[in-house]
N, C-alpha and C positions, 0 to 999 in steps of 0.2 A: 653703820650709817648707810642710807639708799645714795645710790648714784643716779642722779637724772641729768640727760642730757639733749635738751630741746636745741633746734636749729630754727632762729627763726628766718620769717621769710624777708627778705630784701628787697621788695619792689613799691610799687606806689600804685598797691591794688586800691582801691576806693571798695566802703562798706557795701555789701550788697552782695558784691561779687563772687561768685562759687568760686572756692580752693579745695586744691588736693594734696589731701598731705598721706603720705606712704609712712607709717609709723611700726618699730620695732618693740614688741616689750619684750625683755627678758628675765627670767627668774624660775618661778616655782608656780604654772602659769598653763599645764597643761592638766587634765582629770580634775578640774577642779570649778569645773561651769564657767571660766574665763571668757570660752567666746559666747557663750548663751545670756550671759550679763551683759556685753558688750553690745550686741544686739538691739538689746533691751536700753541699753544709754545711746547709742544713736538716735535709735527711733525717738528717744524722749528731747535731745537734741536736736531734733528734723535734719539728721547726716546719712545720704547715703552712701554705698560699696559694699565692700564686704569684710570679714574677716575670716583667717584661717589658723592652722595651728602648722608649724614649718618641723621640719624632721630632725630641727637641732633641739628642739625643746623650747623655744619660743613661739611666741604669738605674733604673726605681720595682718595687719588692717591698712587699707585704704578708707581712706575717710574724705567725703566732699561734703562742704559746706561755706558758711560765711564764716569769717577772721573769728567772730565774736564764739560762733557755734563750736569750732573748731577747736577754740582755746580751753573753753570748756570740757570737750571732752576729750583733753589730753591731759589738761590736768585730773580727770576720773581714770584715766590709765596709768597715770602715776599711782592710785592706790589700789586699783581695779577692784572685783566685789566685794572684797573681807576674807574671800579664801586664796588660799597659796600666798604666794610674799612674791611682790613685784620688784628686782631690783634695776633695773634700766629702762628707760622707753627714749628712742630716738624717732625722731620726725622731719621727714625732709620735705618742701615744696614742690609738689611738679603741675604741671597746666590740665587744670580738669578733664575727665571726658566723660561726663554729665552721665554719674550712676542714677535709676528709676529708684532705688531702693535699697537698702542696707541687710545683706544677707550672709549669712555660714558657709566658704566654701570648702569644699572637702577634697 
């Protein structure tokens, strides 16, 4: 069975509002087009920042958007594209800082 673990946000953002969410996925999540897909669902999401692939073998993304766009696509990182096996994704709140665009960083 998959373990997810979402943190949600505790404030009294109103809809509109850009968030930043700094998300973990963990699993079987690296050679497998994880962040190339990812990419691909923000932009279809209208979210930008970036994603990377981290030297433990996970995936970390920042993600800016509104509550509704955001939720969206974390719940598409809980299953991410069909390949590998995703078994964790954590997401923590932090105060935007208004990414142009949603890109790969290496």
């Amino acid at each position: 069975m998959l373990y997810f673990q979402i943190l949600k946000l505790k404030s009294l953002v109103t809809m509109g509002e850009k968030l930043l969410y700094k998300i973990h996925v963990r699993g079987y999540v690296q050679g497998v087009g994880f962040r190339w897909s990812t990419v691909r669902e923000a932009k279809n999401h209208g979210i930008t920042g970036f994603v990377k692939n981290l030297s433990d073998g996970s995936v970390y993304i920042e993600a800016e958007g509104s509550e509704r766009q955001l939720k969206a696509f974390i719940e598409w990182c809980k299953e991410g594209p069909g390949f590998g096996h995703v078994e964790s994704v954590t997401a923590d709140p932090y105060p935007p800082v208004n990414y142009k665009d949603f890109r790969i960083e290496y």
